[in-house]
Every structure is written in C-alpha cells, then in structure tokens.
C-alpha positions in Angstrom: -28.5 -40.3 8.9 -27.9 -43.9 10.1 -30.6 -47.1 9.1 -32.9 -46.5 12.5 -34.8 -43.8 10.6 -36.2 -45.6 7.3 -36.6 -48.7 8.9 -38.8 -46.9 11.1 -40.3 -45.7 8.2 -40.7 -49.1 6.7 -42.0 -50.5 9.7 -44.8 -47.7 10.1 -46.0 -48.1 6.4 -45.9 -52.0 6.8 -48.3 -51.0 10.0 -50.9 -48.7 8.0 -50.9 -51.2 5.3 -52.0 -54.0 7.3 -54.4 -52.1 9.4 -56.3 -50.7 6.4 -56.2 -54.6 5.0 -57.3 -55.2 8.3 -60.1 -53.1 8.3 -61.7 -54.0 5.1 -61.6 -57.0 5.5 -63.4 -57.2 9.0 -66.1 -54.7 7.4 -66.3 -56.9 4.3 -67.5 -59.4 7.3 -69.9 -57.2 8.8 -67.8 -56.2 12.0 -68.2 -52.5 11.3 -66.7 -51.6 14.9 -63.4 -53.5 14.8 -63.0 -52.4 11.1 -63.1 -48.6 12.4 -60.9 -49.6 15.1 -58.5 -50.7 12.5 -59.0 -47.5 10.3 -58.5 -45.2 13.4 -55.5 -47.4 13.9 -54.1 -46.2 10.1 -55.2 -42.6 10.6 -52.6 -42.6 14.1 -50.1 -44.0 12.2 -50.3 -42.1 9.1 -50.1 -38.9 11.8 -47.1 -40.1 13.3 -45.8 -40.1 9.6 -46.8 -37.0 8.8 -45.3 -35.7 12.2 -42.0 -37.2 12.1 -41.5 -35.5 8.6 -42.9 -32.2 9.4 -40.4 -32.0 12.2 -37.4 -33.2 9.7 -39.1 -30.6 7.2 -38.7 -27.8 9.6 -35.4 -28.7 11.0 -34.0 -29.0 7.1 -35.8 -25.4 6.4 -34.1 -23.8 9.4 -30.8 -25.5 8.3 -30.8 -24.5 4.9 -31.9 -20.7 5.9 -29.4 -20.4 8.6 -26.6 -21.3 6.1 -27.7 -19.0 3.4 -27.5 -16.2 5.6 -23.9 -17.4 7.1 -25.0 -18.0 10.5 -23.7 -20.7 12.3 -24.2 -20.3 15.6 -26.9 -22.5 16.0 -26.9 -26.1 17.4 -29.9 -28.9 17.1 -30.3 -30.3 20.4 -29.6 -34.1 20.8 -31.7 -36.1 22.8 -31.3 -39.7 24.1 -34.3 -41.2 22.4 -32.7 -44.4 20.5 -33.7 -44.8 17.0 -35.5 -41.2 16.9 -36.2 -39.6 13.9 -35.3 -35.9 15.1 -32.1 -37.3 17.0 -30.3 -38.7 14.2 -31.2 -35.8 11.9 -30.0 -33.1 14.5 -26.5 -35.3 14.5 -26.1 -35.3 11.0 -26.8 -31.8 10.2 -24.6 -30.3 12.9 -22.2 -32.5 11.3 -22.7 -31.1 8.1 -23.0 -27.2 9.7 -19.5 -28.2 11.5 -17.4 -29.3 8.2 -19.0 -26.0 5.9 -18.3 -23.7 9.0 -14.6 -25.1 9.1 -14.6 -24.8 5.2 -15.9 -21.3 5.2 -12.9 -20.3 8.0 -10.6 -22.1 5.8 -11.8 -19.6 2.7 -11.9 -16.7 4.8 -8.3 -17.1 5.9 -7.6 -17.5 2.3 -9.5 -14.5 1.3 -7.8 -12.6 4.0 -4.1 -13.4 2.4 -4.8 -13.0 -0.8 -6.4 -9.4 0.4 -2.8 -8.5 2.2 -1.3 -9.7 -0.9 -3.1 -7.4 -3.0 -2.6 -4.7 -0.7 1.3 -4.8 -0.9 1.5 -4.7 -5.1 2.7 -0.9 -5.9 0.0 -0.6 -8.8 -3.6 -0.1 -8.4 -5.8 -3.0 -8.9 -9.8 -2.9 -9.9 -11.8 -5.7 -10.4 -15.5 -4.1 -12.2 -18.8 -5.8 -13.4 -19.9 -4.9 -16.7 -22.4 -2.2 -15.1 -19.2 -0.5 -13.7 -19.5 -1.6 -10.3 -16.2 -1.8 -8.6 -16.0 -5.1 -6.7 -12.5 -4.7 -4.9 -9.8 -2.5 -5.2 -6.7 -2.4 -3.5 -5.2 0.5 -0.9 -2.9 1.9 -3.9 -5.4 2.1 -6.5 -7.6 3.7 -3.2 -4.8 6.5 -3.2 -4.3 7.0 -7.1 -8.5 7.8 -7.0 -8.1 9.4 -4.3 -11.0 8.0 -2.2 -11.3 6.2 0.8 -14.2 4.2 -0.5 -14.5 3.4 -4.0 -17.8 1.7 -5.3 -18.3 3.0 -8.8 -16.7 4.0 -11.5 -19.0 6.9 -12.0 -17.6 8.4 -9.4 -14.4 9.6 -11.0 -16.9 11.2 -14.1 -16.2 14.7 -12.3 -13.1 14.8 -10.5 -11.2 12.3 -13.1 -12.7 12.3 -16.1 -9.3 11.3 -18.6 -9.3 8.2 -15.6 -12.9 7.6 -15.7 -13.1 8.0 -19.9 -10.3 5.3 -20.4 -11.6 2.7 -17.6 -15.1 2.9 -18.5 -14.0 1.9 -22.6 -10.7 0.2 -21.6 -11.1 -3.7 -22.9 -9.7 -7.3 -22.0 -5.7 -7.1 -23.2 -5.9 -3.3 -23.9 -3.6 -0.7 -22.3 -3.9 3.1 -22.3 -1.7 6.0 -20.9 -3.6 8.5 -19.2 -2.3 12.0 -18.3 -4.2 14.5 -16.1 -3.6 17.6 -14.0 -4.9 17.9 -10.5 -4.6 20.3 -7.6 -1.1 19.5 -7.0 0.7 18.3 -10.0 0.6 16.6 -13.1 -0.5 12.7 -13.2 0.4 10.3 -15.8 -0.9 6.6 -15.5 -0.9 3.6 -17.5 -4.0 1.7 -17.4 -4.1 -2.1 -18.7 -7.2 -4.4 -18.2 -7.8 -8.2 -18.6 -11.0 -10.5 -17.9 -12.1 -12.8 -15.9 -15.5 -15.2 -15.3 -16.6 -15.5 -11.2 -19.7 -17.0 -10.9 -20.9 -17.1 -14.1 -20.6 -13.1 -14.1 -17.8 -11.1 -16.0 -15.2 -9.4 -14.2 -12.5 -6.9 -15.7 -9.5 -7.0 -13.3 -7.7 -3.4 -14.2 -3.8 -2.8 -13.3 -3.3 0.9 -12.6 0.2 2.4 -12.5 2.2 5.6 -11.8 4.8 5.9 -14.9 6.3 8.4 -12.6 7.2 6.1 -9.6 7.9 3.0 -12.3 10.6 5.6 -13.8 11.7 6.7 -10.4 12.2 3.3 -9.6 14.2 2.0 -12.5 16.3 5.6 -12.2 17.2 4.9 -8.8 18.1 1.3 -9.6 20.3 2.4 -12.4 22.2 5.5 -10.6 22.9 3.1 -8.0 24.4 0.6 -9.9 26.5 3.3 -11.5 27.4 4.4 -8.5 28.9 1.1 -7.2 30.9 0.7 -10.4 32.5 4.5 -10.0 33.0 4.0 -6.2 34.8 0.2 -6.7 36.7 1.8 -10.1 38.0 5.4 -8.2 39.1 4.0 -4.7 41.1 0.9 -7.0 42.9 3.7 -8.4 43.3 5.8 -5.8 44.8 3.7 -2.9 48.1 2.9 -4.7 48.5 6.8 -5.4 47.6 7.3 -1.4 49.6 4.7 -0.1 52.9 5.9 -2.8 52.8 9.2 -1.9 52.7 8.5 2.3 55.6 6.3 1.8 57.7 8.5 -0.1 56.7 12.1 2.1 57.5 9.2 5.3 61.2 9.1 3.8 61.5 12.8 3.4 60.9 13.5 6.4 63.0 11.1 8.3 66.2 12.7 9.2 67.8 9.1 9.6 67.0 8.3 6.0 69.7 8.5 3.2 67.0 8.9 0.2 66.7 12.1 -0.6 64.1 13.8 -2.8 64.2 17.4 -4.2 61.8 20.3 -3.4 60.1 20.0 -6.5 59.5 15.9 -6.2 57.5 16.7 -2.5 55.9 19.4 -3.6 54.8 16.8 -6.5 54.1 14.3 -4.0 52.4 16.8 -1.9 50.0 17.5 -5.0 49.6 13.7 -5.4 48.7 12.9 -1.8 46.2 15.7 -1.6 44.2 15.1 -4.4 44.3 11.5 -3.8 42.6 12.2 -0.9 40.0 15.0 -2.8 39.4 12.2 -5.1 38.2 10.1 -1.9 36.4 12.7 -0.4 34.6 13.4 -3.7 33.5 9.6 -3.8 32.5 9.3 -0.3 29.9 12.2 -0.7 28.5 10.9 -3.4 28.4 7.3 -1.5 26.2 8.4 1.0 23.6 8.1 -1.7 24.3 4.0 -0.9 24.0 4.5 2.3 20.9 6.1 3.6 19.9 4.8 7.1 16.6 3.0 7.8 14.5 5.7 9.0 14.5 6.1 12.9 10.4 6.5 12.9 8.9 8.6 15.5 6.2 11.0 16.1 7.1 14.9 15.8 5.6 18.3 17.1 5.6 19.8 13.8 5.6 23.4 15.1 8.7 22.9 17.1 10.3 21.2 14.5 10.0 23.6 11.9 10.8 26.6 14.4 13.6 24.9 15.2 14.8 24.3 11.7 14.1 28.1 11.2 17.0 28.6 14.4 19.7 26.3 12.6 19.3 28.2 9.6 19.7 31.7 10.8 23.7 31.6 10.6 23.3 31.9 6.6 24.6 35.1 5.3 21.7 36.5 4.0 19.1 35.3 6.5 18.6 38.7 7.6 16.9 39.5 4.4 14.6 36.5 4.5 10.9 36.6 6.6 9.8 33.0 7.6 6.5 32.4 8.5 5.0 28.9 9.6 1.5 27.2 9.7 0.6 23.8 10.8 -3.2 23.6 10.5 -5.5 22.6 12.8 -7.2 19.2 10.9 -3.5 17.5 9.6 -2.9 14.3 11.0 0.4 13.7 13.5 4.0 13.3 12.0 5.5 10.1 12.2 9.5 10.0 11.3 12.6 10.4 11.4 14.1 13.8 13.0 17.2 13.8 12.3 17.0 12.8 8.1 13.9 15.3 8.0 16.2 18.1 9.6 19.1 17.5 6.9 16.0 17.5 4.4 14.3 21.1 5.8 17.5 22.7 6.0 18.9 21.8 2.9 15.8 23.3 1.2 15.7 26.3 3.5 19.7 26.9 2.4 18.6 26.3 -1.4 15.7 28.4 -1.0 17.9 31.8 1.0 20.3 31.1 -1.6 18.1 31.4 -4.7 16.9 34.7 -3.1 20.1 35.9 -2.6 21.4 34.9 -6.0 18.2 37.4 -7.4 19.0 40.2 -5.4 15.6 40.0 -3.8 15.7 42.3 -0.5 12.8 41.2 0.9 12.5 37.4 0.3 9.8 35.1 1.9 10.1 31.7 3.0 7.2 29.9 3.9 6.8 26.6 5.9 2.9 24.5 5.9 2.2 21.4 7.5 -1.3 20.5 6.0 -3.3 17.5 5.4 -3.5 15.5 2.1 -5.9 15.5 -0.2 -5.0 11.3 -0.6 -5.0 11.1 3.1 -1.1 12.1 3.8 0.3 14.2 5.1 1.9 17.4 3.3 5.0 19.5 4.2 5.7 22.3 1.7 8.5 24.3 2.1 8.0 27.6 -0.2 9.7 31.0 -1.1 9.3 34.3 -3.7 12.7 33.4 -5.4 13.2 33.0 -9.5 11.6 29.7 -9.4 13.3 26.9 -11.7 12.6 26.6 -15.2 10.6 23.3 -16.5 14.0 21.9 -18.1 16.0 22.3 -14.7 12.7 21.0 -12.6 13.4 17.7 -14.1 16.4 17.5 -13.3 16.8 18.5 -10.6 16.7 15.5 -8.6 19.5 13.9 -10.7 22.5 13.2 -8.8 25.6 15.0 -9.8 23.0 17.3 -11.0 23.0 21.1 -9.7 22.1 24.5 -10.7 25.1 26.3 -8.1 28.1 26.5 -9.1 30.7 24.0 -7.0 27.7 22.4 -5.9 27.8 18.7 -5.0 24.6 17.9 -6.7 23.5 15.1 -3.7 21.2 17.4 -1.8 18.5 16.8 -3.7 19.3 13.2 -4.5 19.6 12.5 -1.1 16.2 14.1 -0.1 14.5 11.9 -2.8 16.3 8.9 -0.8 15.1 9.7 2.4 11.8 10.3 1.6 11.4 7.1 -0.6 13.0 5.9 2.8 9.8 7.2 4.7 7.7 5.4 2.1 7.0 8.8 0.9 8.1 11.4 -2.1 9.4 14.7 -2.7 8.4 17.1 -5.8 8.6 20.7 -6.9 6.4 23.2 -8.6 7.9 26.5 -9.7 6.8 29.4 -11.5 9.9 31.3 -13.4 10.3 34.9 -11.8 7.9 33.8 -9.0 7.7 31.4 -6.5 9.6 27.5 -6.0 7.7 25.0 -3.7 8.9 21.7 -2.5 6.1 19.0 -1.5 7.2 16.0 1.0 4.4 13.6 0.7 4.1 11.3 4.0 2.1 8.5 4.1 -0.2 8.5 7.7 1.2 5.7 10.1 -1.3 3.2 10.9 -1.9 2.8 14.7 
C-alpha cells in the first residue's frame, strides 16, 4: 500500500482533533450551536474512519479466507478514485494473491515430479504418522499391499498380518525380513524404516522390497556377464579352428593342387570343421539370452491366441493323448504385448508340459490354459497340466540357464521365458505339486491408456 492511505488517515485525525478543540472551546464561550456543529463535524469524520477501515477489514478477511482454502480465482476490483483507501488495498493484495498463486504452481509442479520420481523406484515406499495413517505411498508399494487405495495400516491386520505386525513396530534405522504365503505364492520382503519431521509432525518414511526381484535382478546381471565372457572366450578359439580346417578341406578338394592329405587327415579335418561349427551353434543359442528384442506391444484376442497356440502344437507326438481346454473370463482386463515372444513363450510350456506327460506314461493328460484377472490388478495367464509336477529343489532351478530337467535339453527355454517376460515388465513363476499337477503363472502388468 503506497503513502495516499495513512496520510489520509493523518489528515482525517488532524480534522476530528481540531473540530472537537473547536467545539469546546466555542461551548466554553457560550455558542452551544456552533460547538454542536463542530461535534457533528467529528462524529462524520470519525464515521468515515470507521468506514474506510471496516471496508479494509472485510477485504483483508475475504483475502485471508480465500487463501486458506486455496482459492484464487478471485480478483478485488480497481477503481479510478485517486488516493482511495479501497483502491490501493485491492492493488496490493492481488499483488500479493498473484506472487502466492505463482509460488503455489511452482510447488505443485515440484510436488508433481517428485511424485513421478517416486513412482519409478522398484521398492515400495510409505511415509506413516505415528497413529498409523499412511500419508503417501507409491504405485509399487500399491501393488506389494495389494490395494488400489491405501490409507491405513490397519488395513493389512487381516489380509497381511506378518506385513502389518513388522510395519506397525518397525523403528527409525531398523530393518526386518518378512515372509508370508498368499493365494498365489510365497512372499518374502524386506522392510526398512527411517524418520522424518514435516510440519512439526513425525513421519516414518518405510522402504519396502521384494528379495525375490532384488535376487532376480542381481542373477540376471551376473548370468549375463558370464555369458559375454564365454561367448568372447569360445568364438576366440573357435574361428582359427574354422577358418584351418576350410582352408585345408579347400586344398583337398582342388584337383589342381599338389598338397595332398591322407583319408585319415580329412576325415580329422572333417571332425574339426564340424564341431567347430557345433561349438558356434552351441554358443549362439545360448546368446539369444543377450539378445532378446524390445517387445513389439500390441493388444491381443486372448481366445484366439491361445486356440491358436493349441493348433501349432498339435504336430507333437503325443498330442493325441493330451485334452486342452481354455477359459478367458469374462471380468480380465485386455492383453497388451507382444505376439510373436508370447507364442515362443506358450508353446515352449505347452511342449514342456505334453512332454512331462508323456515322460509319466499318463494316457489321459490334461492341459489347461486361463486368462484371468489379478488379484494386484494384472493380468494372469496360467498355463497348467496333471503331469508329475517338479520337485521344490528343481522348481528353483528351473529358470537357471544351462539348467534342464530333459535330457539333451538346451536349458534356455525357460531362461528365455524369464527374459521376455521381465521384457513385458512382467514375471513368470511355477507352482507344482509332486505326482500332481505343474502351473506356470505369466504376470502382466495392465497398459495404461
């Protein structure tokens, strides 16, 4: 607010004070008419006072209540009246609304990064009051609760209650593994919890995370390391045997040539040259692992897909032995990926699984093929079958490359299934019963429109 409004101020005081001097003195001289004219005279100026603050009052009141409920919409009209009270208020506070509304924007921006930020960490992340109160939590600690909306701790008491226990108790620069069974498999977790002081109110900021996919990860990191180092190691060895033995067969079988080699020395050579290139098949399987191709995502009709994987697998011997039977239900959100790295996934199973029954000497196997919706908001597609099932030791392993329970098998089918599906930004698992039943679980996450 510029000077025009206190020396208005000024001015009006320096007015009442000389009309009530005014005033008594004239009635102190017996003119009781012009001294009440000079008392009237205060009373108008002391309501023009009174007035101009009442109207600055209500202005400031509507200000401050407008701000404390984060509305800024309004806008205090500016007249023309020079010097005015009102006029120069209304400017200043829609100068003031103008810079907090641009500050607020500013934060909110701010708020909204750090939000996507926090969205895009792996682990889980909780901030709770002291009365167990969760103030934020992020989309993967959403998913590891499995709840869309997540406001109290309580509400894990019943469905979670090893989770709930350990981040009800869990303290500032404390950290507790947490294992648990649910409908689908068994969860291990490792909580760890730190504090924090917001507005004078105490905060504990808890980090959630999957051992599983933090061991998956480091796994993965380390086969494909080892991977690089046998790939660059084999080929260095094999190219001079590969390029040795082509030149030397070249010269036997040149009629021109005067070198001569024995039968024994090409049959040698022969062995040499063929498995140099074994050796290079062999390495290039296992390479593929490397090279898994950013998934081609598209939305698929699940029933066709499967039926058709059903087709491409009847030319296995023993298909004739096995009933399929599919269901997609009703409520399970659309299928978003790639076809063509899903296929190679589906039929690998489907071959494992009519193998596994054939290997039992089961007549009358049963493969069955279910589409469903998640119970973390996914989407599920199992792939089971009434073989021998896999025991616990070979369940954990069986996603190993080089790993595999046939014999002359390459051991990358699984591997490879593991790849694509991390690919899809999902995961595959297994649950078998010994002398019962094997199912495979792909977990996909739903595609955001």
């Amino acid at each position: 607010m510029d000077k025009a409004f206190p020396l208005k101020v000024v001015l009006i005081l320096i007015a009442a004070l000389s009309c009530c001097a005014a005033g008594i003195h004239l009635l102190n001289m017996g003119l009781a008419i012009e001294a009440y004219g000079c008392f009237a005279g205060l009373l108008l100026l002391i309501f023009v006072l009174f007035n101009s603050l009442k109207q600055i009052n209500k202005k400031i009141d509507y200000f401050i209540n407008a701000i404390s409920y984060d509305d800024y919409t309004f806008q205090f009209p500016i007249t023309h009246n020079i010097g005015s009270a009102t006029t120069d208020l209304s400017r200043q506070l829609n100068r003031v609304k103008e810079v907090m509304q641009q500050k607020r924007l500013a934060m909110q921006e701010k708020e909204k990064y750090y939000e996507v930020l926090l969205n895009k960490i792996n682990a889980g992340v909780l901030l709770v009051n002291d009365s167990d109160h969760v103030i934020q939590a992020n989309q993967t600690a959403l998913k590891i609760v499995e709840r869309e909306v997540f406001t109290h701790l309580h509400q894990l008491q019943s469905s979670m209650p090893e989770l709930y226990t350990v981040l009800q108790s869990i303290r500032s620069g404390e950290q507790h593994k947490v294992i648990f069974a649910n409908e689908r498999e068994q969860v291990e977790l490792l909580v760890s919890a730190s504090m924090v002081l917001l507005k004078n109110q105490r905060l504990r900021i808890m980090v959630v995370n999957d051992v599983r996919q933090l061991l998956d990860d480091q796994e993965m990191e380390n086969w494909i390391k080892l991977f690089k180092i046998l790939a660059h190691e084999i080929m260095n060895s094999i190219a001079p045997i590969t390029s040795l033995s082509d030149s030397l067969l070249q010269m036997q079988n040149n009629p021109s040539s005067s070198d001569t080699l024995t039968e024994d020395t090409v049959n040698g050579l022969q062995l040499i040259h063929e498995t140099a290139k074994g050796l290079t098949s062999f390495v290039s399987s296992y390479h593929r692992l490397l090279r898994v191709p950013a998934p081609q995502i598209a939305l698929l009709e699940v029933s066709d897909f499967l039926n058709g994987i059903v087709v491409l697998s009847s030319h296995l011997p023993y298909f004739d032995h096995i009933r399929f039977t599919i269901e997609v239900d009703s409520e399970a959100p659309l299928l978003y990926a790639d076809e063509n790295l899903l296929g190679q996934i589906m039929i690998n199973l489907v071959k494992n699984a009519v193998q596994s029954i054939e290997g039992a000497g089961i007549t009358q196997g049963i493969i069955h093929l279910h589409y469903q919706k998640g119970s973390q908001g996914g989407a599920l597609l199992e792939i089971s079958d009434n073989g021998p099932g896999i025991s616990p030791k070979m369940a954990n392993q069986i996603f190993m490359p080089f790993f595999s329970t046939k014999s002359g098998g390459s051991g990358i089918g699984l591997s490879l299934a593991r790849q694509v599906m991390r690919a899809h930004g999902g995961h595959i698992q297994v649950q078998s019963t010994p002398g019962q039943m094997t199912k495979f679980t792909l977990y996909f996450p739903v595609k955001e429109e």
